[in-house]
C-alpha positions in Angstrom: 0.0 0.0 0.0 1.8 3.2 -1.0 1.5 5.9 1.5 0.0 9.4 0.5 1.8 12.7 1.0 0.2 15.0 3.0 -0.4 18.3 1.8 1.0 20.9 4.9 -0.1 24.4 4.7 2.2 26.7 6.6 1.3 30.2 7.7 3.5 31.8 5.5 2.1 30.0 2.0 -1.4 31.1 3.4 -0.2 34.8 3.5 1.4 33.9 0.3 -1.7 32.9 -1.3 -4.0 35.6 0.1 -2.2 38.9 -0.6 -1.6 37.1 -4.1 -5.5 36.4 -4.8 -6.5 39.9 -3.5 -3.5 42.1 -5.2 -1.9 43.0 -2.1 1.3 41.6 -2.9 1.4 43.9 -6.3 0.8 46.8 -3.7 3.6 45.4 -1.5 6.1 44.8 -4.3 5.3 48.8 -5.5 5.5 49.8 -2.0 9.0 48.6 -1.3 10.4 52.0 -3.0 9.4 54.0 -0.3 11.9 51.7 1.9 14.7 52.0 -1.0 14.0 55.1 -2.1 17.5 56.9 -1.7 18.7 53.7 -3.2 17.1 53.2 -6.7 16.9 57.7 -7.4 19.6 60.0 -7.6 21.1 62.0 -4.6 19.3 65.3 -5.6 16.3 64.0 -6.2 16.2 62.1 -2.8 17.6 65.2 -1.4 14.6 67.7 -2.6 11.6 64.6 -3.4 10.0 61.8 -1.3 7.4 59.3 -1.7 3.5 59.6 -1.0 1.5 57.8 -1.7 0.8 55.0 -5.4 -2.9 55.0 -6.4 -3.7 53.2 -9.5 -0.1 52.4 -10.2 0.3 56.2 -10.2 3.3 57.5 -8.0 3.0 60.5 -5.9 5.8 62.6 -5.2 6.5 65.2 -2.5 8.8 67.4 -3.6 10.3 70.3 -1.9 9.3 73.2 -3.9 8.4 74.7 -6.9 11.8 75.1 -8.6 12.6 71.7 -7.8 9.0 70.8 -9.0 10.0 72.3 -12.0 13.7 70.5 -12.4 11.7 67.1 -11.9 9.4 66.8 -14.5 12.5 67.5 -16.7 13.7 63.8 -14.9 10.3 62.8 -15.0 10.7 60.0 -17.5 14.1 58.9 -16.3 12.7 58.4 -12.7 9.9 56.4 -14.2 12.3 54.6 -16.0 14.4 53.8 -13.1 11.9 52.9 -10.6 10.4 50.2 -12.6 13.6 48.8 -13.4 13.3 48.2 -9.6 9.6 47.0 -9.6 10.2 44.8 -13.1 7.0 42.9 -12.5 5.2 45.9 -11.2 5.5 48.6 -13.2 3.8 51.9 -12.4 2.4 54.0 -15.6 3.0 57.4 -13.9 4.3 59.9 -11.3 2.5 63.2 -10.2 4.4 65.8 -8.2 3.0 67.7 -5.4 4.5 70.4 -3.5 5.8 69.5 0.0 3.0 71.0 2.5 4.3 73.5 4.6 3.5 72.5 8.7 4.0 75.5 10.5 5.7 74.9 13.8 4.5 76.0 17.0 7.2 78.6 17.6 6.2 79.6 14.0 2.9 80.6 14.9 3.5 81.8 18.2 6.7 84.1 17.0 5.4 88.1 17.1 2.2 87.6 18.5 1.5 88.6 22.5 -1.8 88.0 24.1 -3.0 91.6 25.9 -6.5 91.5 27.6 -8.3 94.6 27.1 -9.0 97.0 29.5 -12.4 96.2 31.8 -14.0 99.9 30.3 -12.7 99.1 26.9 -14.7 95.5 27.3 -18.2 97.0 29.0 -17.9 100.1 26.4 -17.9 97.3 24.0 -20.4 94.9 25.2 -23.2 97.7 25.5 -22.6 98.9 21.9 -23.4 95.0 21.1 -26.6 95.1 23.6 -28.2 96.6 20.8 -28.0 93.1 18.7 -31.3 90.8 19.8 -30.0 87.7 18.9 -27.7 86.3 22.1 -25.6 84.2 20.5 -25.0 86.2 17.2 -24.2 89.4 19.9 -22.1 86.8 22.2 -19.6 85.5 19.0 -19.4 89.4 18.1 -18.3 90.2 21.7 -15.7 87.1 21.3 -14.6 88.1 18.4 -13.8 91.5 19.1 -12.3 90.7 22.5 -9.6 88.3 20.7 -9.3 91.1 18.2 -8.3 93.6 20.4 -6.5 90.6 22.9 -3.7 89.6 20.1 -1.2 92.0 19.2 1.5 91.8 16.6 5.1 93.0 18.0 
C-alpha cells in the first residue's frame, strides 16, 4: 500500500496565497520603494523629493518646492524609468508631483504675536454697543470676536 503525502499548509504559504489572490502583494512589491527610495533615485532627487503615496499604479511625489518641482518633471521620465527597473513585474504608468505641505511649527505661529487683555472699560464700552443686537448668540460671538481682536497683538 503506498502511503499518501500529505499536503502541509504553513502560515507563510497562506499569506502567500491571500495577498496574491487579493493584489496585495502587487501593492507590496510597489511599495518597497518607499523603503529604498534613496537607493534606486539619484542623490538630488532624494535630497529635494520623497514618496507619498501609489494610487492606480500612479506614484505621488512630495517634492520640496516649486523650482525643484520644475527640475523634476524635466527627470520625469528617467525616474519612471528607473523605478520600474526596480519593480520589473510591477511597473507603475505614472508619477505626479505635489509640492511639500508647509506645517507650520508652533514657535512659527507663536513668533510676534502677545496675548494683551483689554482694559475692563474698553470691554463694558464694547459689550453695550453690542446690547443693541437681539439675537444672544450672534451678539455673544461678536463680543468674542472682538475681544480676541483687540486681545492679540502683533510685536
Amino acid at each position: 500500500m503506498k502511503k499518501r503525502k500529505e499536503a502541509y499548509t504553513t502560515p507563510a504559504s497562506i499569506l502567500d496565497g491571500i495577498s496574491g489572490s487579493n493584489g496585495w502583494q502587487k501593492k507590496l512589491t510597489q511599495y518597497s520603494i518607499f523603503q529604498h527610495w534613496r537607493k534606486i533615485v539619484d542623490k538630488e532627487i532624494a535630497d529635494h523629493a520623497a514618496p507619498l503615496k501609489i494610487v492606480q499604479d500612479v506614484l505621488w511625489v512630495e517634492v520640496e518646492n516649486s523650482a525643484w518641482m520644475q527640475q523634476f518633471q524635466f527627470a520625469k521620465l528617467t525616474l519612471l524609468h528607473s523605478l520600474n527597473e526596480f519593480l520589473y513585474e510591477t511597473p507603475l504608468v505614472d508619477i505626479r508631483m505635489v509640492l511639500k505641505e508647509e506645517r507650520p511649527t508652533a514657535k512659527a505661529t507663536e513668533a510676534g504675536v502677545r496675548f494683551e487683555a483689554p482694559r475692563p472699560d474698553e470691554i463694558a464700552a464694547f459689550e453695550d454697543q453690542a446690547a443693541t443686537i437681539d439675537d444672544p448668540e450672534c451678539r455673544d460671538a461678536l463680543v468674542r470676536f472682538w475681544y480676541l481682536c483687540h486681545a492679540c497683538k502683533r510685536d
